[in-house]
C-alpha positions as CSV (number, residue, x, y, z in Angstrom):
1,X,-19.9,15.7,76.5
2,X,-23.1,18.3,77.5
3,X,-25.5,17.4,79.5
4,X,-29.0,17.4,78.6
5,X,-29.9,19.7,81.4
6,X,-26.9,21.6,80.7
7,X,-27.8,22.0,76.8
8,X,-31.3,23.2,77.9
9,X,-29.6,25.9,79.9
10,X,-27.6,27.3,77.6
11,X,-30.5,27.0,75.0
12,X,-32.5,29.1,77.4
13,X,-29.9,31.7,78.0
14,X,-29.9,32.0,74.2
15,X,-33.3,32.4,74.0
16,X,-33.5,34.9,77.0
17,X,-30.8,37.1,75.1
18,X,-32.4,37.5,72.0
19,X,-31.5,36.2,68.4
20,X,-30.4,38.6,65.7
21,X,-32.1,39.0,62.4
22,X,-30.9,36.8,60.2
23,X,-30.3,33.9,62.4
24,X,-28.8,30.3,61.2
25,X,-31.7,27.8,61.3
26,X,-30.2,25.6,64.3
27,X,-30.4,28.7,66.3
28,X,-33.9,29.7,65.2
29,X,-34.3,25.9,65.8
30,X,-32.9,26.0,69.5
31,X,-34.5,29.7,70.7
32,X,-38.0,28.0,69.1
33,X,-37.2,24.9,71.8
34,X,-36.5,27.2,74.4
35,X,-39.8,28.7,74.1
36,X,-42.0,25.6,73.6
37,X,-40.2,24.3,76.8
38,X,-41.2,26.8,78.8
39,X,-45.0,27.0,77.5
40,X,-45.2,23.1,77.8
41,X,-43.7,23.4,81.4
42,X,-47.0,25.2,82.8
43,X,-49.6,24.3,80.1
44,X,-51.8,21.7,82.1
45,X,-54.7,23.6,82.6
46,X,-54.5,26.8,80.6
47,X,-57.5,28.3,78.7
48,X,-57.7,27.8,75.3
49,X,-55.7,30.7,73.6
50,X,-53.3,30.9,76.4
51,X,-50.8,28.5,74.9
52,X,-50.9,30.5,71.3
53,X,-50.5,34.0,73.5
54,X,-47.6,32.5,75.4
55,X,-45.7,31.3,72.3
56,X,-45.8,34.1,70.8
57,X,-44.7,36.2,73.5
58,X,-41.7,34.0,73.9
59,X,-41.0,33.9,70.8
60,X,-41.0,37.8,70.3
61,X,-38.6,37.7,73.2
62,X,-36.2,35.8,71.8
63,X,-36.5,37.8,68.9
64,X,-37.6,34.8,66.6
65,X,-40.4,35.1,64.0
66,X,-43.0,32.5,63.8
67,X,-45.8,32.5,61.3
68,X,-49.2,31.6,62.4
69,X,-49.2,28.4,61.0
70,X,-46.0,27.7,62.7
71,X,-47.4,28.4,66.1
72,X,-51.0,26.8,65.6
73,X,-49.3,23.8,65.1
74,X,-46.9,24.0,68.0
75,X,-49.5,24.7,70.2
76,X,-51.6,22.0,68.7
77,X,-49.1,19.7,69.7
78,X,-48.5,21.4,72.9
79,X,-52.3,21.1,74.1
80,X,-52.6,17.2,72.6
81,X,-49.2,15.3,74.5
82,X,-49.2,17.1,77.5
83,X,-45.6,16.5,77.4
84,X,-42.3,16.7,75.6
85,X,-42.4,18.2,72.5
86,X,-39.8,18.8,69.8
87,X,-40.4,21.6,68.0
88,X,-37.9,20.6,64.7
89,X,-40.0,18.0,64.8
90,X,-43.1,19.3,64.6
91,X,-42.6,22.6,62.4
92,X,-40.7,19.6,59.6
93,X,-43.9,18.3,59.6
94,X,-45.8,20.9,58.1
């Protein structure tokens, strides 16, 4: 069995190496997670816009495309919990 913090790693190694074109959901799925990790990590406290810039910046690096519903939702989210976030979750929603 993985470990959580294990599964995270390896999520943001993926997301760090870039996805190609094409990509199977789950994977879009898990470099999307990666990303919306990182930008929840540090949010606390960031101008307004900073969250949007940040996601799409990681999201270009891991070579995913989001629309801009898709990340004005996430960082929506991301600026109203202050906390964990699933991104499945939240882009299912919409």
């Amino acid at each position: 069995m993985v470990s959580a913090g294990a599964a995270r790693v390896t999520r943001i190694a993926a997301a760090a190496r870039g996805y190609r074109p094409g990509m199977a959901e789950q994977e879009r799925l898990e470099a999307i997670q990666a990303v919306v990790d990182r930008v929840t990590s540090w949010q606390d406290g960031a101008t307004e816009g900073t969250v949007t810039e940040e996601l799409r910046r990681g999201a270009r690096e891991a070579g995913v495309d989001l629309s801009d519903d898709e990340v004005a939702r996430l960082a929506d989210v991301i600026e109203d919990r202050h906390g964990a976030v699933d991104a499945a979750e939240v882009l299912s929603a919409g």
